[in-house]
MOPAC internal coordinates of N, CA, C and O (Angstrom, degrees):
PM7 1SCF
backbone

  N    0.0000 0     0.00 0     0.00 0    0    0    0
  C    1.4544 1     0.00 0     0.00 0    1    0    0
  C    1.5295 1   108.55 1     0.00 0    2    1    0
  O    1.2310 1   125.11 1   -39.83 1    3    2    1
  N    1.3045 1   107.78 1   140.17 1    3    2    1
  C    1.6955 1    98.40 1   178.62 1    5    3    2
  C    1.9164 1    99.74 1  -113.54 1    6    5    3
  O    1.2310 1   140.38 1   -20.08 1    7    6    5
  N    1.4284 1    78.07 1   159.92 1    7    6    5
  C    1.8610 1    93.80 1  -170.25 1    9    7    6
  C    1.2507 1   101.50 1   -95.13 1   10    9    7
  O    1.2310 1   117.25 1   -26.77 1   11   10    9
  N    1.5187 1   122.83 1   153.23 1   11   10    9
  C    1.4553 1   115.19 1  -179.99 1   13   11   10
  C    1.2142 1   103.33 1   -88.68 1   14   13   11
  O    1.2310 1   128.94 1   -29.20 1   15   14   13
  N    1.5749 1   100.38 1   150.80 1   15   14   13
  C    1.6373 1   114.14 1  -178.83 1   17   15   14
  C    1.6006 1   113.15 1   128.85 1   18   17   15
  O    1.2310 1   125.88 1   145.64 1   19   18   17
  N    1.7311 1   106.30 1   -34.36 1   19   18   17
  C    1.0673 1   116.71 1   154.42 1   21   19   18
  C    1.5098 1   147.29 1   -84.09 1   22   21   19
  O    1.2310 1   128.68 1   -28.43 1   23   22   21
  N    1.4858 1   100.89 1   151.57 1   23   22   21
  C    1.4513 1   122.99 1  -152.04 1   25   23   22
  C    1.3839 1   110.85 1   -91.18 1   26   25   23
  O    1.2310 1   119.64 1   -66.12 1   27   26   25
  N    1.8567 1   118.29 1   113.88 1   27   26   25
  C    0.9289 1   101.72 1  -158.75 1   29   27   26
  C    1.7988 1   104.39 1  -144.69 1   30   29   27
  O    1.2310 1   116.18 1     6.40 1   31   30   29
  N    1.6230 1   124.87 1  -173.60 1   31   30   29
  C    1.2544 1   106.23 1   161.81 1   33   31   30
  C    1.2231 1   120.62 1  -133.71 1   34   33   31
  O    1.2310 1   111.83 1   -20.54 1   35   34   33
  N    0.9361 1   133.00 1   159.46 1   35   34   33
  C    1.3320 1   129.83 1  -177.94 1   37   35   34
  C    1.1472 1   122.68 1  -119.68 1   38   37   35
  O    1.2310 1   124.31 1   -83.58 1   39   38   37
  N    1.3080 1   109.33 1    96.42 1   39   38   37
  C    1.6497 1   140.89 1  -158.71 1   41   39   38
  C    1.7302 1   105.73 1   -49.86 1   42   41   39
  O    1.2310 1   120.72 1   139.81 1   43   42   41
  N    1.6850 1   116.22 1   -40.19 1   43   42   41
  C    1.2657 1   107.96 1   174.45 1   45   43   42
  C    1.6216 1   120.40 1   -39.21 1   46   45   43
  O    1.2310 1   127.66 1   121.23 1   47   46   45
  N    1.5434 1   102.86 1   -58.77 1   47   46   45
  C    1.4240 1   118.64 1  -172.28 1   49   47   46
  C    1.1417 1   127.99 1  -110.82 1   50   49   47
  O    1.2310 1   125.01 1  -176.74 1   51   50   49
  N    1.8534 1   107.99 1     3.26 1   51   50   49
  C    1.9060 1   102.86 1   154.45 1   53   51   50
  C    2.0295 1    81.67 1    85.54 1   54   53   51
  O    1.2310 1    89.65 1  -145.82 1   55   54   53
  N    1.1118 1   167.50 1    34.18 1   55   54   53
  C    0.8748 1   156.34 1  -165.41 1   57   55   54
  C    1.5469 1   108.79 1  -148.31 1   58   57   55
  O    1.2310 1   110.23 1   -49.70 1   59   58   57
  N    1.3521 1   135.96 1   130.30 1   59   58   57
  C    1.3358 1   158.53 1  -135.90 1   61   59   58
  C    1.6361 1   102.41 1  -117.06 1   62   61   59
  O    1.2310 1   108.74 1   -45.10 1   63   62   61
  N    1.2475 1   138.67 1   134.90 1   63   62   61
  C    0.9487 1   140.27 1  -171.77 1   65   63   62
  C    0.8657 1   145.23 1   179.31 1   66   65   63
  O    1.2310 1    99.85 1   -45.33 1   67   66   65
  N    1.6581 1   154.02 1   134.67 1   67   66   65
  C    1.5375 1   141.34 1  -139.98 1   69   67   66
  C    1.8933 1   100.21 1  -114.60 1   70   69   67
  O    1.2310 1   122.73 1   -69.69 1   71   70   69
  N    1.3784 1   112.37 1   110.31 1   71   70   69
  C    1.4504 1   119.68 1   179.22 1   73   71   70
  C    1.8583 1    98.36 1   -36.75 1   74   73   71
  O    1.2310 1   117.10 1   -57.52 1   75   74   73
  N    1.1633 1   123.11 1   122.48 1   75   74   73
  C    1.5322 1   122.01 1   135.54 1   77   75   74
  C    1.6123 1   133.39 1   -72.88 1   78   77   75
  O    1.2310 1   133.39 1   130.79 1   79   78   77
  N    1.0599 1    91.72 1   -49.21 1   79   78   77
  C    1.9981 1    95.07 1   165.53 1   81   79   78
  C    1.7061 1   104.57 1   160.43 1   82   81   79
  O    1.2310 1   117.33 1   -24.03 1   83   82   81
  N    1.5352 1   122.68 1   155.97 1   83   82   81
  C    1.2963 1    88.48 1  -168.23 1   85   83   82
  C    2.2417 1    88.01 1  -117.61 1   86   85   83
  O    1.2310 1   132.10 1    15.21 1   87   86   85
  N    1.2918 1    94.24 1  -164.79 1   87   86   85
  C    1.7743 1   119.92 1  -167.38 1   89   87   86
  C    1.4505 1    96.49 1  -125.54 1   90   89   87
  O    1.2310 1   125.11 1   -77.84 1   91   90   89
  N    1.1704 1   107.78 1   102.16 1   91   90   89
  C    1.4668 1   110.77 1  -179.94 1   93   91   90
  C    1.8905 1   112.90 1    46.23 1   94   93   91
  O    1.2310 1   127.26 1    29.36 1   95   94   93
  N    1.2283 1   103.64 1  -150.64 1   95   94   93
  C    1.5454 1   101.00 1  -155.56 1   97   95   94
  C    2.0108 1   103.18 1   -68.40 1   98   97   95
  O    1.2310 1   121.94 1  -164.98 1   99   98   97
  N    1.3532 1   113.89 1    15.02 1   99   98   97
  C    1.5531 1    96.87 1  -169.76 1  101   99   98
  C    2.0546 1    82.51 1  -123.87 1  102  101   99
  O    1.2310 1   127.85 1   -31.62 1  103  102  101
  N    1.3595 1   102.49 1   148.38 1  103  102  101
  C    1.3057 1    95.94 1   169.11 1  105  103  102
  C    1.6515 1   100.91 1  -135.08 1  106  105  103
  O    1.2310 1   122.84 1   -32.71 1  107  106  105
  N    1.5476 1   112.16 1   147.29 1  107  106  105
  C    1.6743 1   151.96 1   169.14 1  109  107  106
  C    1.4875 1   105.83 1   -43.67 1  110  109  107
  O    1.2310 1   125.14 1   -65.55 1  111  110  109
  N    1.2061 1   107.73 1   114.45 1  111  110  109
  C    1.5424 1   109.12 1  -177.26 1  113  111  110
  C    1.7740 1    95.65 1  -118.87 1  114  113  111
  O    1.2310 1   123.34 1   -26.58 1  115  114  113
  N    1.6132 1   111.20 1   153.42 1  115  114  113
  C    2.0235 1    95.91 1   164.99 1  117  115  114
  C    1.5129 1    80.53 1  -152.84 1  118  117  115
  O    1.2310 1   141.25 1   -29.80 1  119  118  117
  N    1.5074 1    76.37 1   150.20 1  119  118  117
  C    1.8311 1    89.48 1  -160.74 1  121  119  118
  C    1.5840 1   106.45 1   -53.55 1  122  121  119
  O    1.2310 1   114.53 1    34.80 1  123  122  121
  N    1.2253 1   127.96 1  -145.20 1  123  122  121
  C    1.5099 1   123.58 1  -177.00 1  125  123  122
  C    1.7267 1   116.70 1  -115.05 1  126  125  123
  O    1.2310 1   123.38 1   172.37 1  127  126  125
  N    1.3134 1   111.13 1    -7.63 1  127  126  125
  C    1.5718 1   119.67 1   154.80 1  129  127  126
  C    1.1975 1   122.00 1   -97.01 1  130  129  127
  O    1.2310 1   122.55 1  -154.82 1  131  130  129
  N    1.5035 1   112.71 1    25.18 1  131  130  129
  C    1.4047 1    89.12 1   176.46 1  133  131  130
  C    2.2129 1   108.77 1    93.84 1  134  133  131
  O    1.2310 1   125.01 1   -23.82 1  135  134  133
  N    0.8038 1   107.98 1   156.18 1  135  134  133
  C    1.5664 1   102.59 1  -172.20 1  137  135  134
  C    1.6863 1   111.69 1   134.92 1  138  137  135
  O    1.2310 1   119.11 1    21.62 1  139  138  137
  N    1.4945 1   119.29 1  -158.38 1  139  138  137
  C    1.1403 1   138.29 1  -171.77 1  141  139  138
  C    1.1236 1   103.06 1   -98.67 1  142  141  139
  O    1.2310 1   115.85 1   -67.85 1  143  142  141
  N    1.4864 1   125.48 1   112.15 1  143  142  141
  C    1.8274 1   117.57 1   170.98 1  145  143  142
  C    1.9602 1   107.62 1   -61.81 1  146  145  143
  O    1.2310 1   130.97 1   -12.19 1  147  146  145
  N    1.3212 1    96.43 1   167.81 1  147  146  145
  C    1.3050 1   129.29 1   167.77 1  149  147  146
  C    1.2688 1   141.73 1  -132.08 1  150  149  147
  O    1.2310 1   117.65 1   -43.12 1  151  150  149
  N    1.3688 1   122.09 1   136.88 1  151  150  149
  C    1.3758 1   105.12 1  -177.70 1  153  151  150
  C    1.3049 1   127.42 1   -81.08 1  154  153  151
  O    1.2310 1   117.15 1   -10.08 1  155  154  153
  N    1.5073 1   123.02 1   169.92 1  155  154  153
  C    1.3492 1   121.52 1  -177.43 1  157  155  154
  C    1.4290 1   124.89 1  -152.17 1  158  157  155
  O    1.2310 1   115.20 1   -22.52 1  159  158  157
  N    1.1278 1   126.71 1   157.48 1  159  158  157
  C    1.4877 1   112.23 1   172.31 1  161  159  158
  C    1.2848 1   105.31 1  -111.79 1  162  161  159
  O    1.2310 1   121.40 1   -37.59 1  163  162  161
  N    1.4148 1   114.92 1   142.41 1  163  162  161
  C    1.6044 1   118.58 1   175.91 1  165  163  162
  C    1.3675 1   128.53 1   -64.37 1  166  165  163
  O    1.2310 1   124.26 1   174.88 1  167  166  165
  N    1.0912 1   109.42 1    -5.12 1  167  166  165
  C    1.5642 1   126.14 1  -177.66 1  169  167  166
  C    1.5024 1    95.63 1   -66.56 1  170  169  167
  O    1.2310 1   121.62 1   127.31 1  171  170  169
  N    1.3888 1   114.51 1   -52.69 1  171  170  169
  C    1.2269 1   132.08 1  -147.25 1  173  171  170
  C    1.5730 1   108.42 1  -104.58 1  174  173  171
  O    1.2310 1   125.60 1  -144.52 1  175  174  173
  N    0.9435 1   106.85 1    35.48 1  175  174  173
  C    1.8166 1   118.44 1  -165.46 1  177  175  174
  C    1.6120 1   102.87 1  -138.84 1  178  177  175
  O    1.2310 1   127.96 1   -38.67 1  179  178  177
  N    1.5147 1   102.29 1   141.33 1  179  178  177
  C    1.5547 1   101.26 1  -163.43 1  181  179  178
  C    1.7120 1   100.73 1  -136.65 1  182  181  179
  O    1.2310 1   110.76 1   -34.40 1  183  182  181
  N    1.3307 1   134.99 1   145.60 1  183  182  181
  C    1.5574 1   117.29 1  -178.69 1  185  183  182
  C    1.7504 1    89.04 1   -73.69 1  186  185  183
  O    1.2310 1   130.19 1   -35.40 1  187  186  185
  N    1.6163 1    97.96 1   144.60 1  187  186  185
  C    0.8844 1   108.88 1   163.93 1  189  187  186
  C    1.5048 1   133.34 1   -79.52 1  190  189  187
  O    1.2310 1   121.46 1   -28.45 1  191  190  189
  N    1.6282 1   114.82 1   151.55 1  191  190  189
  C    1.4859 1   122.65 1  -165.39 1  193  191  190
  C    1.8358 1    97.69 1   -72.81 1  194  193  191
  O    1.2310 1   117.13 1   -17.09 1  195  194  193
  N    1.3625 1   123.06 1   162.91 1  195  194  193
  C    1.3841 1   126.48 1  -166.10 1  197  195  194
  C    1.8317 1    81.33 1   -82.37 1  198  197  195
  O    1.2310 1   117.01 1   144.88 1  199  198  197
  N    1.3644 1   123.30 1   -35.12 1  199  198  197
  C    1.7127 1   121.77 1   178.62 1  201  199  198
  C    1.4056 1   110.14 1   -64.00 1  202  201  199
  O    1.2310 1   107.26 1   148.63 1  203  202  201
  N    1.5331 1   141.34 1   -31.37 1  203  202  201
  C    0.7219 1   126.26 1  -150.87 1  205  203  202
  C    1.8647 1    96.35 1   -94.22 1  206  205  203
  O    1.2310 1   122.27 1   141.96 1  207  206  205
  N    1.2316 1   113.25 1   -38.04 1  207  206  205
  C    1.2979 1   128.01 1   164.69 1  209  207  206
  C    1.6763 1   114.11 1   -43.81 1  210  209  207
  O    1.2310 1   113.24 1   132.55 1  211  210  209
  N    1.1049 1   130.39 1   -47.45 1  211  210  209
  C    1.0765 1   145.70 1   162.15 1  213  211  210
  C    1.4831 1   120.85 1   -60.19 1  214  213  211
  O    1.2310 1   102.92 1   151.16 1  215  214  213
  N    1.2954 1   148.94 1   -28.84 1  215  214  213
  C    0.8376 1   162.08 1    46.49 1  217  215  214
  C    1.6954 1   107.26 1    57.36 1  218  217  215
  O    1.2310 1   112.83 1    99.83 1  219  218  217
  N    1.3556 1   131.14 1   -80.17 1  219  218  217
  C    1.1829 1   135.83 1  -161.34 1  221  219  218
  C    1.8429 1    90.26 1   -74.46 1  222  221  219
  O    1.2310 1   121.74 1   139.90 1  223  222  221
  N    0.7873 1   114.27 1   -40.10 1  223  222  221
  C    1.9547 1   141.04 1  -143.73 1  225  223  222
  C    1.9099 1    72.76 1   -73.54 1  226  225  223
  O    1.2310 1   122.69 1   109.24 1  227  226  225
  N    1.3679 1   112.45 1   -70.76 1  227  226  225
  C    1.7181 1   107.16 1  -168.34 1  229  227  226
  C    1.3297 1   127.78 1   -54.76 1  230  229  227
  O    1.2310 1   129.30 1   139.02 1  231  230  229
  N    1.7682 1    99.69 1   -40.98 1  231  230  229
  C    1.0915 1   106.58 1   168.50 1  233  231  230
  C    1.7209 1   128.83 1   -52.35 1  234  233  231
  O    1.2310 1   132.58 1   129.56 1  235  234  233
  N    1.0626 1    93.30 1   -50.44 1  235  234  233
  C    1.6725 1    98.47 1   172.32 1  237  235  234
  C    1.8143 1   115.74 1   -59.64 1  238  237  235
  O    1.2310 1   121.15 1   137.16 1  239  238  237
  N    1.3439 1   115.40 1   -42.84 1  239  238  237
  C    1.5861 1   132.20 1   164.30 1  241  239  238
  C    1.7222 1    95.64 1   -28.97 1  242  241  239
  O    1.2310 1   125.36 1   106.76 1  243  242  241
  N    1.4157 1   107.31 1   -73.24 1  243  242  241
  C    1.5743 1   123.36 1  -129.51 1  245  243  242
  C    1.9190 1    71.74 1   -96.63 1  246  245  243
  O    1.2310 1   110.24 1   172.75 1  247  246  245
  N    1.0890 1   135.94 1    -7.25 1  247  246  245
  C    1.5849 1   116.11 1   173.69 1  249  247  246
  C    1.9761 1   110.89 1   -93.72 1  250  249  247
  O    1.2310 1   128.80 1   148.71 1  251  250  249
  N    1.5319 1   100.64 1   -31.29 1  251  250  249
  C    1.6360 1   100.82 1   145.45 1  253  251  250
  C    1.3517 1   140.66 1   -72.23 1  254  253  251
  O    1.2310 1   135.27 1   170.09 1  255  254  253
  N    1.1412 1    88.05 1    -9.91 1  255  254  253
  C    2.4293 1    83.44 1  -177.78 1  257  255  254
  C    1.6388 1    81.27 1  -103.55 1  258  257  255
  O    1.2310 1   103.37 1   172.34 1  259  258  257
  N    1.4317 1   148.17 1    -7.66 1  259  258  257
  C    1.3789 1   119.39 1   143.95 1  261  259  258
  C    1.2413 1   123.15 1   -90.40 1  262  261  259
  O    1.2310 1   110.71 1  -162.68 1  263  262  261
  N    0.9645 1   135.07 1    17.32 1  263  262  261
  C    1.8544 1   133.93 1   156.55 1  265  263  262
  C    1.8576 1   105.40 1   -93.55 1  266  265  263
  O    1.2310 1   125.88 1   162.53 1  267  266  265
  N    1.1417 1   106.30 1   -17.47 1  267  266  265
  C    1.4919 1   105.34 1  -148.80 1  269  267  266
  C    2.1620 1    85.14 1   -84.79 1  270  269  267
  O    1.2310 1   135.67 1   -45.58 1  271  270  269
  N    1.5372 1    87.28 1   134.42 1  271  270  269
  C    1.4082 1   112.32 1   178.52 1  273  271  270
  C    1.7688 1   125.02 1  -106.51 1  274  273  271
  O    1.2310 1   109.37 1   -76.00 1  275  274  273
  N    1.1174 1   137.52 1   104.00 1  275  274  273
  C    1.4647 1   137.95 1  -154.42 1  277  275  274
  C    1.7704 1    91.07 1   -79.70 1  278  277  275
  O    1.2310 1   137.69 1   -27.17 1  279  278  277
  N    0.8919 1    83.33 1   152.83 1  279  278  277
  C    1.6857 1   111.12 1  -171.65 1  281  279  278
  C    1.5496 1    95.89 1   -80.80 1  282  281  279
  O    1.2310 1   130.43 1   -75.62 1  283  282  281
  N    1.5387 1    97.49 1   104.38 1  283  282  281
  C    1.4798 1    95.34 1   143.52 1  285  283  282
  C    1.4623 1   151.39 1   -77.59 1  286  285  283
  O    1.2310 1   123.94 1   -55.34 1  287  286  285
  N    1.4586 1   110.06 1   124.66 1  287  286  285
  C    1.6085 1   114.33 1  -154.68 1  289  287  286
  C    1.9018 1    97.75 1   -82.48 1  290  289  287
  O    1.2310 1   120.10 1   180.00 1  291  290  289

């Protein structure tokens, strides 16, 4: 069983994510910035690598410094 708080992946879909808690046998994953949880099965859930975390962490970085708009003076 995993405890929430932990960082994990979910082998179905290649996707990185911090356990929230689960509902019977499937447990709530949301990625690591924040976002839309997902479900998961624990079977299929792996601790995540300190790279793969890093990894999710840039991606989200480098998907804000292209939305991000400079202030026009």
């Amino acid at each position: 069983m995993w405890e929430p708080g932990e960082v994990v992946q979910d082998t179905r879909t290649g996707r990185v994510g911090r356990v929230m808690g689960h509902v019977g046998p499937r447990h709530q994953l949301r990625p690591l910035n924040g976002g839309r949880e997902w479900e998961a099965d624990p079977e299929e859930m792996v601790p995540a690598r300190q790279s793969d975390a890093l990894t999710d962490r840039v991606a989200e970085a480098n998907r804000l410094s292209r939305e991000y708009k400079p202030r026009a003076w």
